[in-house]
C-alpha positions as CSV (number, residue, x, y, z in Angstrom):
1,X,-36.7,100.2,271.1
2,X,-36.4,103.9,270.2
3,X,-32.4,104.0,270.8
4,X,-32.4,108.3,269.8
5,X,-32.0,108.8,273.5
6,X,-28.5,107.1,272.9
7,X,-27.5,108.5,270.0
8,X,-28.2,111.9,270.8
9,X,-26.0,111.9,274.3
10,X,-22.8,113.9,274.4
11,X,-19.7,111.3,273.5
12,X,-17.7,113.0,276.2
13,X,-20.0,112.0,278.7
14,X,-19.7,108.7,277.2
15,X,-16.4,108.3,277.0
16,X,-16.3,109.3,280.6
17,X,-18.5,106.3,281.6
18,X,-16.6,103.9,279.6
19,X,-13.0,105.5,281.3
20,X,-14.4,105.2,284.7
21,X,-15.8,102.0,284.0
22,X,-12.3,100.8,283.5
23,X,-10.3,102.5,286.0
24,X,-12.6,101.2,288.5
25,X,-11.4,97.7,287.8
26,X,-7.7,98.9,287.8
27,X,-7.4,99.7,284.0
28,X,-6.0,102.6,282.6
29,X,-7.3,105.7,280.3
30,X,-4.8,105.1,278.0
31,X,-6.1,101.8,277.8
32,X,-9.1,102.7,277.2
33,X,-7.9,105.5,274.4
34,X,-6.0,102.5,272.7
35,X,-9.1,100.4,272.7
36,X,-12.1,103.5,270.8
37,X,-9.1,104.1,269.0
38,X,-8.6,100.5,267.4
39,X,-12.3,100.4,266.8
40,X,-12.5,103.9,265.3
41,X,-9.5,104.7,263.5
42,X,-9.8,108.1,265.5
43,X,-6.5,109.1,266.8
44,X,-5.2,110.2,270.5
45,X,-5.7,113.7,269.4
46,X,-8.8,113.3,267.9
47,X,-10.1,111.7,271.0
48,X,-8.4,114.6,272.7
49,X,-10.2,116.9,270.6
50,X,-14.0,115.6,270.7
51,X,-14.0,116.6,274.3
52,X,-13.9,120.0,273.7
53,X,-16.3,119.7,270.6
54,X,-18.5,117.1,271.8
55,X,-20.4,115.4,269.3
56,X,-23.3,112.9,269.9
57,X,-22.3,109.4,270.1
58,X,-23.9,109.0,266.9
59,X,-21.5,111.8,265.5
60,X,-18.9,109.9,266.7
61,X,-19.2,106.9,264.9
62,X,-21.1,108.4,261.6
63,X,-17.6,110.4,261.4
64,X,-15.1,107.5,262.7
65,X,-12.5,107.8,260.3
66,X,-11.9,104.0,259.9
67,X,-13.9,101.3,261.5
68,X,-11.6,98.4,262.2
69,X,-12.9,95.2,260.1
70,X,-12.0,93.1,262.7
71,X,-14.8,94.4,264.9
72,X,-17.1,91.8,263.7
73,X,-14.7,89.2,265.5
74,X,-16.6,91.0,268.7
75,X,-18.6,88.0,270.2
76,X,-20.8,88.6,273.3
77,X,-23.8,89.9,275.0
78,X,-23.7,93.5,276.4
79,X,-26.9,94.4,278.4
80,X,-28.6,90.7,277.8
81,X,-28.5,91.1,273.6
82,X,-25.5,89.5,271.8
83,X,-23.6,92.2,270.4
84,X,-23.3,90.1,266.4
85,X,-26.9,90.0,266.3
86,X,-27.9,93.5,266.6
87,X,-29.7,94.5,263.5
88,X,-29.4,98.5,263.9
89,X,-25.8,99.1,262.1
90,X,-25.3,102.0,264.7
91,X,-26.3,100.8,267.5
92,X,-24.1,97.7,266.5
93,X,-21.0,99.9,267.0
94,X,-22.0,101.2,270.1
95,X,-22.3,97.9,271.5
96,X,-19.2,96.4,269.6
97,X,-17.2,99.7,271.7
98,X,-19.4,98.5,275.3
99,X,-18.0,94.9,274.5
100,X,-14.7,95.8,274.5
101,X,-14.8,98.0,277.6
102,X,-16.2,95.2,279.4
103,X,-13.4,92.8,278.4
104,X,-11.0,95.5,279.8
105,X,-12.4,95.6,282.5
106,X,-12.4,92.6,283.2
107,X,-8.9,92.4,282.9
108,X,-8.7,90.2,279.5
109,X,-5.2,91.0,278.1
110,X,-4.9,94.1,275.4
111,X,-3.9,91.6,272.5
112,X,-7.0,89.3,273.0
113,X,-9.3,92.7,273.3
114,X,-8.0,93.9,269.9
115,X,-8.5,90.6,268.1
116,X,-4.4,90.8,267.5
């Protein structure tokens, strides 16, 4: 599977996928902020700031400041492949980030979604 086509996509187009996504199901942006930013180490206004710069979503998570180590606690299938079994480190964190948007919206509770 050639996954350029993903990583070479605008991360604010992205990220406004993933907020619609949520809201649709009656989550907030914020919540959705709290969650990239968990997974990222990026901060509110760094998030605020990559829409007006607009890296690729491989950008995004080459540059993340601070992957969280309890992203490998993500469990799952996103898109009919289980997210821990994903060989491709990259596209790993791009489906660990998908995982956890679809347990938002869902409407799994902010402490379970963050492995707290």
């Amino acid at each position: 599977m050639d996954h350029n086509k993903v990583y070479q996509m605008d991360f604010s187009k992205i990220y406004q996928l993933l907020v619609n996504k949520a809201t649709k199901k009656g989550r907030a942006k914020e919540e959705v902020d709290e969650v990239i930013c968990w997974l990222t180490g990026y901060t509110q206004a760094d998030l605020s700031q990559m829409m007006e710069n607009t890296p690729t979503y491989a950008e995004f998570f080459q540059n993340a400041p601070s992957l969280n180590e309890n992203r490998r606690l993500i469990k799952g299938v996103v898109c009919g492949i289980r997210v821990e079994d994903i060989k491709e480190p990259l596209m790993q964190e791009i489906r660990y980030l998908d995982k956890l948007i679809d347990e938002l919206a869902k409407g799994k509770s902010m402490e379970k979604i963050l492995r707290s």
